[in-house]
Every structure is written in C-alpha cells, then in structure tokens.
N, C-alpha and C positions, 0 to 999 in steps of 0.2 A: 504494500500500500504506500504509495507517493505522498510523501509530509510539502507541505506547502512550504518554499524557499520562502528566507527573507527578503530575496531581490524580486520588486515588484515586476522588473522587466522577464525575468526568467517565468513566473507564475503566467505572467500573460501571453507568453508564446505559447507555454505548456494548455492555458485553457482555450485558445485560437485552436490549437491543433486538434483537441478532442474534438468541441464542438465545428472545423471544419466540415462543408462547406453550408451547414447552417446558417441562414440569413438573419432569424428572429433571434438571435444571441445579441443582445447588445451589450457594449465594451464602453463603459464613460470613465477617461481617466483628469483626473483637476488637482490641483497643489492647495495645501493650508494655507494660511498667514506665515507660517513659519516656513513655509518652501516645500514640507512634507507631501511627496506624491502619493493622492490615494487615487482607487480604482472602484467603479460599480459595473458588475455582472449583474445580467437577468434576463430574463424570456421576458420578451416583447410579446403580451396578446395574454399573458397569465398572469404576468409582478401589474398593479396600479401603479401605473405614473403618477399620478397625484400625490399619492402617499412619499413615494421617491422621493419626489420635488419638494415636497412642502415640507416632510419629516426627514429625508435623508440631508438632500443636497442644500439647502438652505441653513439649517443650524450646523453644516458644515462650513458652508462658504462666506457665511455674514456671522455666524455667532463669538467668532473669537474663541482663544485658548480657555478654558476653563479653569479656577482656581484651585491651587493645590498639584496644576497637572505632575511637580515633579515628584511627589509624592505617590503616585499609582505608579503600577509595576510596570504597562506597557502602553502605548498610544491604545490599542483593544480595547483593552480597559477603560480608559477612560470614556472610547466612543460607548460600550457597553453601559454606562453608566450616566455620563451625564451630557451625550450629546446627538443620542438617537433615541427622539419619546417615542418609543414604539415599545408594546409592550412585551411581546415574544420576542429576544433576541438572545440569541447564543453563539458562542465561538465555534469552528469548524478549524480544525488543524492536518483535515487529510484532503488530497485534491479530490478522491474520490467520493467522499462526504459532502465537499464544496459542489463539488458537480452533480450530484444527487438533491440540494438542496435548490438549486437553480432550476433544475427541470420539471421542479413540483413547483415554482413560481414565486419563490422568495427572492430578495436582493442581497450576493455575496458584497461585503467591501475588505477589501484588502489593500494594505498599507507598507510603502517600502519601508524596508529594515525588524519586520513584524513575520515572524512563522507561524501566522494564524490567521484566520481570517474571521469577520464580522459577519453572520447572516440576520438578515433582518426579515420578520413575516411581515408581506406585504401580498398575499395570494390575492386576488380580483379578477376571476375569468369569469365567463358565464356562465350562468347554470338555472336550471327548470327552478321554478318554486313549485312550493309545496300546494300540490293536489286530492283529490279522491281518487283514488284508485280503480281502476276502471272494471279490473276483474274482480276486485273484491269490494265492490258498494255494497252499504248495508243503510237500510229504513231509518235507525233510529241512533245508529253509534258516531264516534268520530269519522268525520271527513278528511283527516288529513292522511296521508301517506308517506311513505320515504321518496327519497330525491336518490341522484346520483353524488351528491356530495356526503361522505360518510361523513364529517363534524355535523352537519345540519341534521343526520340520522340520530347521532347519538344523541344532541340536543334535544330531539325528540322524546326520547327514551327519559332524559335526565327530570325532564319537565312534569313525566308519569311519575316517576319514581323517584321521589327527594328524600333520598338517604344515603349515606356512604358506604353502607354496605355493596348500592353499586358499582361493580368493578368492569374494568376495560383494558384489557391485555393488545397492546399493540403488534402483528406481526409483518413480515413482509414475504410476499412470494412472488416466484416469476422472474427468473433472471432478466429479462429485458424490461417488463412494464414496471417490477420495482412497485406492484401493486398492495398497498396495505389491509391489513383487513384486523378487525376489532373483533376478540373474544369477551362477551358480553357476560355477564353470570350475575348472582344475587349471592356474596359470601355469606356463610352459614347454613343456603338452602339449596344450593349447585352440589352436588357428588363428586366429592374429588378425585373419583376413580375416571368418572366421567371426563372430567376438565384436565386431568393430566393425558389420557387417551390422544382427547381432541388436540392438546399442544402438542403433544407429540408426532400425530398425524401431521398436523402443520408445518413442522418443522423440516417434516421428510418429502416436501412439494417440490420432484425438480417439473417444472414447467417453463417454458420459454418464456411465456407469458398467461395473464389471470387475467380476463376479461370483464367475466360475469362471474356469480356464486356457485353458478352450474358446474362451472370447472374445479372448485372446491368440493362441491360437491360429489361428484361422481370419484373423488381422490380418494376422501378420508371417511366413505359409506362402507359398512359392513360388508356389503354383497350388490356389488356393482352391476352382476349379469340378473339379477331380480329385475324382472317387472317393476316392482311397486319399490320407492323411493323412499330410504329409511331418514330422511330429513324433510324436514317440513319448508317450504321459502314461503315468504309470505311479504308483502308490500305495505300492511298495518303497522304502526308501532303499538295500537293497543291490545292487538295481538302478540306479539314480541311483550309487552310490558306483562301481561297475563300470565303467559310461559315463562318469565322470568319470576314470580313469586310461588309460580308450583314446584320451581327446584331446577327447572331446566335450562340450557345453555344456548345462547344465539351467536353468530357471525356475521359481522357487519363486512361489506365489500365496497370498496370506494372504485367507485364508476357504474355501481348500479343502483336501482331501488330495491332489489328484492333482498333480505335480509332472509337467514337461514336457522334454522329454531331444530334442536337435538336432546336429549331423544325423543322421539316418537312411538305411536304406535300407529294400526293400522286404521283405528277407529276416528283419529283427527283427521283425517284426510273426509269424514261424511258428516264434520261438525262445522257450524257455522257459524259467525260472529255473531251473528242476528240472537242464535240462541241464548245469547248471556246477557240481550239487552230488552227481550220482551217476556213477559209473564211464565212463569215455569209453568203453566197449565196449557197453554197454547202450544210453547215448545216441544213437549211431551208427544202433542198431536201429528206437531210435521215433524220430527225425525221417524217419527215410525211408519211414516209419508215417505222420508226419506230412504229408508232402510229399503222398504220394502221394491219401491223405484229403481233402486244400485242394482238388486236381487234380477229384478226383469229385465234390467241396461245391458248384463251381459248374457244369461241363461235365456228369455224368451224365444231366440232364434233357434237354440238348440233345442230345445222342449215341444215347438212346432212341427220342426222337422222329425223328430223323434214319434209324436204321438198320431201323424200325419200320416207317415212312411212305416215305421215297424209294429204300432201299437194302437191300432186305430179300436180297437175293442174297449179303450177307454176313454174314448171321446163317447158322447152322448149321441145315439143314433142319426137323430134330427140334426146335429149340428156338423155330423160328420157328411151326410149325405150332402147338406151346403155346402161342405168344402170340396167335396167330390164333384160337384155340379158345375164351382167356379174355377175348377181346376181340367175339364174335359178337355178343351181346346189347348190347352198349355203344352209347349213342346220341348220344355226342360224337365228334368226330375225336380221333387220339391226342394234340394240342396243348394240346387242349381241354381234356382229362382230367387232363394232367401239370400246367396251368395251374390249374385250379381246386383239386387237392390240393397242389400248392407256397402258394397264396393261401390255403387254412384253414392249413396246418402252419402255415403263418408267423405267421396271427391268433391260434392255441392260442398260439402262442411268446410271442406279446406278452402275449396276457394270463397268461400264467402268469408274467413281470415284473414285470408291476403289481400282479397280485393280491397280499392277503397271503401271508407266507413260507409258514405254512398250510397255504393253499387253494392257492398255484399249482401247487407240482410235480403236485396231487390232479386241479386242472381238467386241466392239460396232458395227462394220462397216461391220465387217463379219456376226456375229449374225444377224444383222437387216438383211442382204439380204441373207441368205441363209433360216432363220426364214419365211421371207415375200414369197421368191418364192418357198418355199415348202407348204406353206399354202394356195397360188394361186393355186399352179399347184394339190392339193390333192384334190380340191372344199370348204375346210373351209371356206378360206376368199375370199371374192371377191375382185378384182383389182380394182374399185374404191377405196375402205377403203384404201388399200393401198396409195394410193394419199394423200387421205385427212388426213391422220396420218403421213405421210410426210412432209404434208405440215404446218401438224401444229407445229412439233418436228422442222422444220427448221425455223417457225417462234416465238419460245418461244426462240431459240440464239439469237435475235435479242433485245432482253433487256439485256443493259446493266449489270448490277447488278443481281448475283445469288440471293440475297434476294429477291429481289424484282419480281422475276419471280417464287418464289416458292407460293403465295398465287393462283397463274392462273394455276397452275397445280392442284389443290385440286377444282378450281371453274369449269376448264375442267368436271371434273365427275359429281361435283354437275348440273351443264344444260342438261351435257348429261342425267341423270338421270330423272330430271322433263321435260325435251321436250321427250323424250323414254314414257313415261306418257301423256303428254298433247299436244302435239307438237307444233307448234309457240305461243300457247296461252300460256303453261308452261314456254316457253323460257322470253317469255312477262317478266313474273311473275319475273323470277327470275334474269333477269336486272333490275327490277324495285327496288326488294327488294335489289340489289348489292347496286343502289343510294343509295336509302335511308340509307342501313347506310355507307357510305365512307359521305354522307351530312352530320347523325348526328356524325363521331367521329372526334375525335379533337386530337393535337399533343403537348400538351402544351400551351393550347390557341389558337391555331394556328389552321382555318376549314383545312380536310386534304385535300378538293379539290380546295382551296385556290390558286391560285387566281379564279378560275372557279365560283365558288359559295362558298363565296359571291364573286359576279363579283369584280373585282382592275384591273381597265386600266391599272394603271401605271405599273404592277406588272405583267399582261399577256403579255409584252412585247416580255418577253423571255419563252414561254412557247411551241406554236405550232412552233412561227417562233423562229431566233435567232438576233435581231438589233443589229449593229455595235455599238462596245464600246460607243463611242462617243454619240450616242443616248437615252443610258439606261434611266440614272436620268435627262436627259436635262441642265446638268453644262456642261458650256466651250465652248458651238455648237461654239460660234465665233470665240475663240483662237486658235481651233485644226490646225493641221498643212494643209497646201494645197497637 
C-alpha cells in the first residue's frame, strides 16, 4: 500500500496517473499566505462545489494563519481543526484510501511537506427521494420507502427505532464497485450465532462487483439451487424496523432500495404489511383467503389435469359430462391444452412488466381475452382450461411479495408435468417431495417451515391467524388499557 509523499508534486503525478485518462477528476492546486502549496482533489458531478468554495477554499485563501498554528503538530492538523467547518473530516495517509475517498465524492487536500492528507465530506450527487413503494403499497401503513442512498436508509430505520441498542456494522465488497453494505441488528435480540455467520459470509464475497442485494444474496443463502429464497428483501423500512425487534438481522446495500431481512421462514413470504395495520379479526379472514389462493396458484393445473384424464370417476357425473362436451372438438390432450395456456398467460404476464406502465396492464388484458376467445371459438382450447388458468393467474396476485410467488410458478409446470404422467399418484409424489425438502432446508439456522415443523406454540400464534398485540409474548395482559 503507497503512503502519501510529503512532496506535493510527486503525490500529484502519482494521482494524475491512476485517475488517467478520467476527465471529471478535478486537480485545484493554490498557495497560503505563507507560500505553503496546497492541493484539492474531487469528482466533478459527486463533491458540491459550493461546499468546496464556501467551506474549503475561502477560509483557506482569505482566513489567515490561525492562532497558536506553531503549537499543532502539522499544517493537517490545524486544517482538521480550525480551518475547514465541515463536520466529517478525517486524515487519509495511504494513496489508496485517498483514492477510494474521492470516488465516493469527498474532497482530498493535501499539503507540501505533509504525509497525509485532508479528506473533507462534501458528497452532493443526485438521488430519488423518498417514495411509496410500488410493489409493496399498503391501505393504511407508512408511505415511505428506501432510496438508493444507504445513509438516507438507515436514517430511516434510526427514526423507527430510537435506541442505541441499534447497531450498524459497516462492510465492503466487490473488488471494483468498493460497494458498502450495513449489517443492521437490535443488540440483545439478534443471535449471535446468527450475526457472526452473516459476517463471516460477508467477509468471504470475492465478486468483481455488488450491484444490487441480489448479488449478496444469492452468496451468503443456505441453498442457493432452492426454489424459494431463504432471505427476505423488502423496500419498507417498517418492515425492516418490525424484523429488527423480533431478533432478526437486515443488510442494507448502497445503490439500491431493497434492503434484505435474515432469517426467514417460508411463511413470510404469504404475510402482508396490511396484516399488522388492520383489525386482527378481518386479518384472520384474508390470510386464510390467502393461504388457501397460494394452494390453487400452483396445484389447480395439476388437479384438473389429473381428475380430467386419469380419475374422472371422481368428478360429479353432470359436471364431468360438461367437461366432456367442451372438450369434443379439442385437438390436444388435456396436458396439452393446460400447458400451452399457462405458457401464453405467463408470456402476456411478462410482457405487461416490461412494457411501458401505459401499455402493459392495456397489452395484458386485451391479449388474454382476445388470445383466450379466439382459441375457444377456433376449437384449440376448451372453455374449461380457460377457467382454470384464470383462476389460477388471479390466484398467484394474491401473494403478497413478487418473490415469493415466483418459486409456485416454476412448481405450476413441474405437477402439471408429473400428474400429465401419473395422475393423482404423481401429484402425490410431488407434494411429498415439495415437504421434504422446505423440512430439510434451513435459513440460517432457522427450519424454513418454522414454526410449523418443528411445531412452536408460542411462535404459531401469528401464523394462520393474526392475535391482538397484547397477546403475542403474554407481557402486560393486566396493564393494557380497558
């Protein structure tokens, strides 16, 4: 690691060179009163000029020598103290440190005859203010959400939670982006098995670069080749503030909004903000709305196909004969059929994502029905399937969280596939083997179908149903108010 010369001229070839042939590197060198050559470094388009000019370079170039200056150990010093009002300022004594501090948007000053250098926080670039979140609005809770600036994140968080047990563990990863990210925790109710895990996983990030949380993500998860995602992200801080007083740990990532919440289980992924902010008797009603909707989002294709094609004996005569009836002209197998309209719903789905805000809901909503009643009215598809891919597309909305709804779109194919094959005995098979592994994987310790198995009274409290506050952990039943 290269210590910063005391000759200001050697230092300034050496940072010309690195930041070569960078244009927004600017280079301002000017003399004291006393002759002393100093120098300002900084990104143009990140450091505030104004700040520079008003707090750097003016009580440098009009303030005069300071009293006492020969008393302090180095010209640093004394700028550190009593001639740069800025309130973050610190020394930097390696070029490499120096250069790491300028490309996040601070102003280095460095000073001939001085092996150190001045950094001054003067960051001012642009950035989104704080919004509602677009995937995760909710009826009656906070509107604000995180930014891409992680100080404005944790500001966030500090504002919930005013106590100093909140802590924030600084890291960096990414050999090139130099991307920081903040370990979040509540000391006293984080698991320190937990929080030593997660540093430790951090520590071992070789990546070129860290973009998003995604890329943390998919690093330091249990079981990366799973389906279903053993960390939770989430764009709320009142979410993140929640999870931090039930014991659990978040990762903040500077350059995105989504903030990442550990451990989990498999049951947050079907919970929703809303639940904690309207009446625990209403709640009770739509999660079991909810549950039962997830249950249809990914089985109803395979169950169709199943009781249609191998097991029609258990369909109700009258209702079987209708299927028979709108199925006569049809010139795929019923696999066939259920396959090919889950494969366009799914492509309308994507492109109504991509498209502009606009155009999508417009493509989606026309596409599906002019798609669906040309494929009716031509004999391809039969008007049952239609229902049932309906039914299922409007029950996979009903999970909360796009992540957490993206493993049951991939498990849709997979049953319909092996019940098309073996039909309720396949379907059997491949519930069975869904348990098995959501039993064996784990989230940091944490079983992912927790509290379910292993069974926790205390802990299924809030699971199918939702209990009033007051009932959670059983503190205070007597004092609450009347």
């Amino acid at each position: 690691m290269n210590t910063i010369s005391r000759r200001l001229s050697e230092n300034e070839a050496d940072l010309k060179q690195r930041f070569h042939p960078s244009s927004d590197i600017v280079f301002r060198a000017f003399a004291l009163q006393d002759r002393t050559m100093l120098m300002l470094v900084y990104l143009d388009g990140m450091a505030n000029v104004d700040s520079i000019e008003t707090q750097v370079l003016r009580p440098l170039l009009h303030g005069g020598l300071p009293d006492g200056i020969d008393r302090l150990q180095s010209l640093a010093e004394a700028l550190r103290r009593e001639w740069v009002p800025l309130a973050n300022v610190t020394t930097e004594t390696s070029m490499e440190g120096l250069v790491k501090q300028v490309l996040q948007g601070n102003v280095g000053i460095l000073a001939d005859g001085e092996a150190s250098a001045l950094v001054a926080q003067v960051q001012a670039y642009e950035q989104r203010s704080i919004q509602e979140p677009s995937k995760e609005a909710t009826l009656r809770g906070s509107k604000e959400g995180f930014v891409e600036n992680m100080r404005t994140n944790q500001s966030l968080l500090r504002r919930r939670i005013v106590h100093a047990d909140l802590k924030m563990e600084s890291f960096t990863v990414g050999k090139y982006t130099q991307t920081e990210v903040a370990l979040v925790y509540m000391q006293g109710l984080a698991d320190e098995k937990v929080l030593e895990s997660v540093r430790e996983r951090l520590q071992k990030i070789e990546l070129d670069g860290v973009i998003d949380s995604s890329y943390i993500e998919e690093w330091i998860e249990n079981s990366s080749f799973s389906l279903f995602s053993q960390i939770q992200n989430t764009e709320r801080p009142d979410i993140v503030s929640a999870s931090l007083l039930q014991g659990k740990v978040a990762l903040l990532t500077n350059g995105t909004p989504f903030a990442l919440i550990l451990p989990v289980s498999f049951w947050a992924g079907l919970q929703s903000a809303d639940d904690y902010f309207e009446r625990f008797v209403f709640v009770m009603l739509t999660r079991f709305i909810r549950y039962v909707m997830t249950f249809i989002s990914f089985a109803l294709p395979a169950i169709y196909v199943s009781l249609s094609t191998f097991h029609p004996e258990m369909v109700p005569s009258y209702l079987m004969i209708s299927i028979a009836t709108a199925r006569e002209n049809s010139p795929f197998p019923t696999v066939i059929e259920v396959f090919l309209m889950m494969f366009v719903f799914d492509g309308l789905q994507e492109a109504g994502v991509h498209l502009p805000n606009q155009l999508g809901p417009v493509v989606s909503i026309i596409g599906a029905l002019v798609i669906g009643q040309a494929a009716v009215e031509a004999g391809i598809i039969s008007t049952p399937i239609i229902i049932v891919i309906s039914l299922t597309g409007v029950a996979a909305y009903t999970i909360p969280r796009y992540s957490a709804a993206l493993p049951f779109r991939l498990l849709r194919y997979l049953l319909l596939f092996i019940s098309g094959m073996f039909g309720f005995v396949g379907f059997a098979f491949g519930l069975i083997f869904l348990l098995i592994h959501l039993v064996m994987l784990e989230s940091f310790g944490l079983p992912f179908l927790s509290p379910v198995a292993p069974l926790d009274g205390k802990r299924i409290k809030d699971l199918f149903i939702r209990y009033p506050f007051w009932m959670k952990d059983g503190r205070n039943k007597k004092g609450r108010p009347r």
